[in-house]
N, C-alpha and C positions, 0 to 999 in steps of 0.2 A: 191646935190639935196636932198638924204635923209638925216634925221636925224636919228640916229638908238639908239634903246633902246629894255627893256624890257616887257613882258605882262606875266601874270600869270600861262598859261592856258600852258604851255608846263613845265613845274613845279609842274604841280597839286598835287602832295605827297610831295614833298619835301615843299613845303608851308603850306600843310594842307588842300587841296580843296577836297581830294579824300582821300578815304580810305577805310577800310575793318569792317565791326561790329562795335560794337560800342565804343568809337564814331567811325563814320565814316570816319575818316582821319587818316593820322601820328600820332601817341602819341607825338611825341618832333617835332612839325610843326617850320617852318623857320617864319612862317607869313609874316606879311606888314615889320617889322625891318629886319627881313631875307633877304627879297627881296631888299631892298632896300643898304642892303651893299653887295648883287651878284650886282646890277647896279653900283654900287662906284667901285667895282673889276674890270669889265667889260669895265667900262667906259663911261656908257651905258647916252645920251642925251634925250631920252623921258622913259617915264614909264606909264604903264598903268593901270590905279589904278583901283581895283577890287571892287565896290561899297561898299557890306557887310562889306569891311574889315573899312567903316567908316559910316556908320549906328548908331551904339552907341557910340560913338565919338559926342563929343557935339562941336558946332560950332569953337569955341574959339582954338578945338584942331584942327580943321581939317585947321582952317587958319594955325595956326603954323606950321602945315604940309608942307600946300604950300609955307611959308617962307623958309621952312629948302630945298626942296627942288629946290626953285631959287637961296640959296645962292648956292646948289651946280652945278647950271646952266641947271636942268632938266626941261623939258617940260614935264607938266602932261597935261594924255590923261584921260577921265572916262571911267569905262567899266562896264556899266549897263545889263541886264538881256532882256530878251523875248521880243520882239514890241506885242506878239500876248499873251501874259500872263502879264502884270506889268505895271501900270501908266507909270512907268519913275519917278516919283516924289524925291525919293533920289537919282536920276541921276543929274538930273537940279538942289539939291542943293548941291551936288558934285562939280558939275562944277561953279557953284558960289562962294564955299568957296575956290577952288581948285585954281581959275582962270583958271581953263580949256578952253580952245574953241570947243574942242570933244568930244561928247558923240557919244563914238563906241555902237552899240543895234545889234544882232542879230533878225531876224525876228519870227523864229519857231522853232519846235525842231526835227526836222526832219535831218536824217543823212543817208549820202549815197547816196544822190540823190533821194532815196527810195519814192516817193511821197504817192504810193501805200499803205505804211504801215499805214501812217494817215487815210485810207478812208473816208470817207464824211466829217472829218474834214477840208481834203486839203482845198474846198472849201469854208470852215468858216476863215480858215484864209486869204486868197484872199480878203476877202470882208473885215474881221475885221486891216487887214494891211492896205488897201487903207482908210479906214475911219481913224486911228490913226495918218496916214505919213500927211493928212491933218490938221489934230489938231494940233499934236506934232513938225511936223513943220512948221506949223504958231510960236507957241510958242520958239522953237529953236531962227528962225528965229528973232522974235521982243527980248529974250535975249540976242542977241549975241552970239548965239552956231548954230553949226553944226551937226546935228543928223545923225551920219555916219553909215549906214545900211549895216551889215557882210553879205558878198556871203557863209554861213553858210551849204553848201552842200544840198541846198535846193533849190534856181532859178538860170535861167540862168540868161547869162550877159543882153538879150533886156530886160529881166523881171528888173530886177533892173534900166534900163536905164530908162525906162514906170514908175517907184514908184519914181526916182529922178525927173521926170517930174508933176507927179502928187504932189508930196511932195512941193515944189516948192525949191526956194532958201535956205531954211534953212533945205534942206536933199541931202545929197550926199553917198559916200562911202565907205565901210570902207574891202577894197580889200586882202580876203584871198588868197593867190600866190598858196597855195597848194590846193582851192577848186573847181580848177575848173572840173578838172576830174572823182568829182563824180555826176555833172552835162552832165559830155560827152560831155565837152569841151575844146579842146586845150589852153594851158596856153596862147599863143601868142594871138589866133584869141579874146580869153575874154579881155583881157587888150585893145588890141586896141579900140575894143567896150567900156569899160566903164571906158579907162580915161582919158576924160574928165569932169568926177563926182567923181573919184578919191579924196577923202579928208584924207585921211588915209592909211596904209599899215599892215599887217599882214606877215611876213617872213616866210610861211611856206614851206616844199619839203615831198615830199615823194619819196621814192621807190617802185615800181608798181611789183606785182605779179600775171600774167594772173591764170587765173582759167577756171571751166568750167562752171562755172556762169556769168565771166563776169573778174573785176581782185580784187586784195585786193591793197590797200593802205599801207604802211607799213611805220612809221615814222621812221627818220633818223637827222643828222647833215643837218640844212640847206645850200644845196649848193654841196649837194651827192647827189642828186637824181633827178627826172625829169625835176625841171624847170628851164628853162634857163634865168637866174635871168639878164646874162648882155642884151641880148635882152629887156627882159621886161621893162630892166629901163631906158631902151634906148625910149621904147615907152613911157611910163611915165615921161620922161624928155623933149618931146616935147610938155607938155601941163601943166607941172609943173615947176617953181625953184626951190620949195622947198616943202617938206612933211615929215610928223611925220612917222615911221615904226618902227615894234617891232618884236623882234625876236620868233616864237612861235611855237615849236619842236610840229607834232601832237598828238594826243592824246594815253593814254596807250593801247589802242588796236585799234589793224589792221580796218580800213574801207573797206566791203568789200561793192564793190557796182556789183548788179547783173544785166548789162544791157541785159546778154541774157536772162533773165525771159520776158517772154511777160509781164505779169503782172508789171514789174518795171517800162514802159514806159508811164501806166494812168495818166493821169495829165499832159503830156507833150506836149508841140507845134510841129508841124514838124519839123522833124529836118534835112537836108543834106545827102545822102552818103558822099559826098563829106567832110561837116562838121564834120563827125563821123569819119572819115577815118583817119582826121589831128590830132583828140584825141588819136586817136589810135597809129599812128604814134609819137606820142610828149611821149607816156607812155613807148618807148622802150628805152627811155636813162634812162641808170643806172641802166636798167631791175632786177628785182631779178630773177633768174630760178626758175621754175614750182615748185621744192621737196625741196627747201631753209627753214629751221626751221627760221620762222621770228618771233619765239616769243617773246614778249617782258618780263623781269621781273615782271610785272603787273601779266601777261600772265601764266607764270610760276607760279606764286602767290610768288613768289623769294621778299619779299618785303624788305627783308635783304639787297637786292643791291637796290634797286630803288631810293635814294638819289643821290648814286654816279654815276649811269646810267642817270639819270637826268642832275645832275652836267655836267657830263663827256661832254653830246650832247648839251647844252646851250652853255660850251664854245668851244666847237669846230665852233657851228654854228656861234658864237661871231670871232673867227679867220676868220673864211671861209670868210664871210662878210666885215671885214678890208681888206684882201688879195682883193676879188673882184674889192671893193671901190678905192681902189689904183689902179688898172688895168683901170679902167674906166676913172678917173679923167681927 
């Protein structure tokens, strides 16, 4: 049912998307050539190509691109930028030269669930998302693309279910595994919700560390920590044969999301005890304890290791995931 490959965004140093002064990345970045033989290593069937890395890239090169990679039988995914900051304009001709059928888009920039932190912003984006998901997916739509919209630690699953409907046909998915819990949503009860909009997959876990704010998120080897990936795709295989997913270890620092601040929960629908209870409950597998040093290399500012901590957690999540796939088959 899935296809598995790789996304950038669990790499971010070892590629060059992130870094410290200036410039602001890795001095000796892996790039788009980097990445692209950890997928040949890996084995990896889809990839999800990072817009900017073909932005100055002129047409001619970015077909050659897509040639080189169908001779090696990879399915390219785009991965464009902000719904609530950016045309999309070098997404759509990504996917043109690319042969793509997916532009993955995150909606805002909002992390943590944290709606609060945007203030009176939250609601500029509400208004300027629903206006875009209608445009942009009229246009998907009459191209031949799917503008698959990231659960980005920002809505919940009815809210995304509500913009695939309003978006129409040509907007669906593009399902982060690890975000649901900074929505304060159980991984199970989200997926069931929203796949049957499902267009895409993002492979991510975390390891949950309670707090007295609420917990932190801690990244890890997908397939170590909270979500229970064969359930999930169990749900996902009743309304899929087949979907593109990429493996993408979370980011270099811990999410900590504070749902006991009163203040975190502005912007939010009602929500369940009952609902809340089963988030809570799904955050205790793999648990970290309370006084656990979860810091990451990043964290440390250790930047000396941060390739091969990167490396190291890619292919483990890349094992973890074969193992799985096999068991499920």
């Amino acid at each position: 049912m899935l296809e598995v490959g790789l996304n950038p965004y669990g790499l971010t140093y070892h590629l060059g998307l992130q870094g410290r002064g200036t410039p602001r990345a890795n001095p000796n970045p892996a790039g788009l050539e980097g990445f692209i033989a950890l997928a040949s290593e890996l084995g990896a069937r889809v990839l999800e190509i990072w817009v900017p890395w073909l932005s100055a890239l002129s047409d001619d090169a970015v077909i050659a691109l897509s040639e080189r990679l169908a001779s090696l039988g990879v399915t390219p995914v785009v991965s464009g930028g902000l719904l609530v900051g950016e045309p999309l304009d070098d997404a759509f001709r990504a996917a043109r030269l690319l042969k793509a059928k997916i532009i993955r888009t995150a909606l805002t920039p909002i992390l943590c669930g944290d709606r609060n932190a945007a203030g009176e912003k939250w609601s500029e984006y509400a208004g300027i998302i629903r206006e875009r998901l209608k445009e942009r997916g009229a246009r998907a739509l009459a191209e031949g693309y799917i503008l698959a919209i990231e659960n980005h630690q920002d809505f919940t699953s009815q809210e995304l279910v509500d913009f695939c409907a309003l978006g129409g046909d040509g907007v669906g998915v593009t399902f982060d595994t690890g975000n649901t819990f900074p929505v304060g949503e159980a991984p199970l009860d989200f997926t069931r919700a929203i796949a049957p909009h499902v267009r895409h997959v993002h492979l991510k876990d975390y390891r949950v560390q309670f707090t007295g704010e609420g917990y932190r998120l801690i990244r890890c080897a997908i397939g170590d920590g909270a979500v229970p990936f064969a359930e999930l795709f169990a749900i996902l295989g009743q309304h899929h044969d087949r979907l593109t997913a990429v493996l993408e270890p979370g980011a270099l620092e811990a999410r900590h999301v504070r749902f006991l601040r009163d203040d975190w929960w502005h912007g939010y629908p009602p929500k369940s005890a009952r609902a809340f209870a089963a988030c809570l409950a799904a955050a205790q597998r793999n648990r970290l304890s309370d006084d656990a040093d979860t810091s990451t290399p990043w964290e440390r500012q250790d930047d000396a290791s941060l390739v091969s901590y990167e490396l190291d957690m890619i292919r483990r999540s890349a094992a973890n995931m074969r193992k799985l796939m096999e068991t499920i088959r």
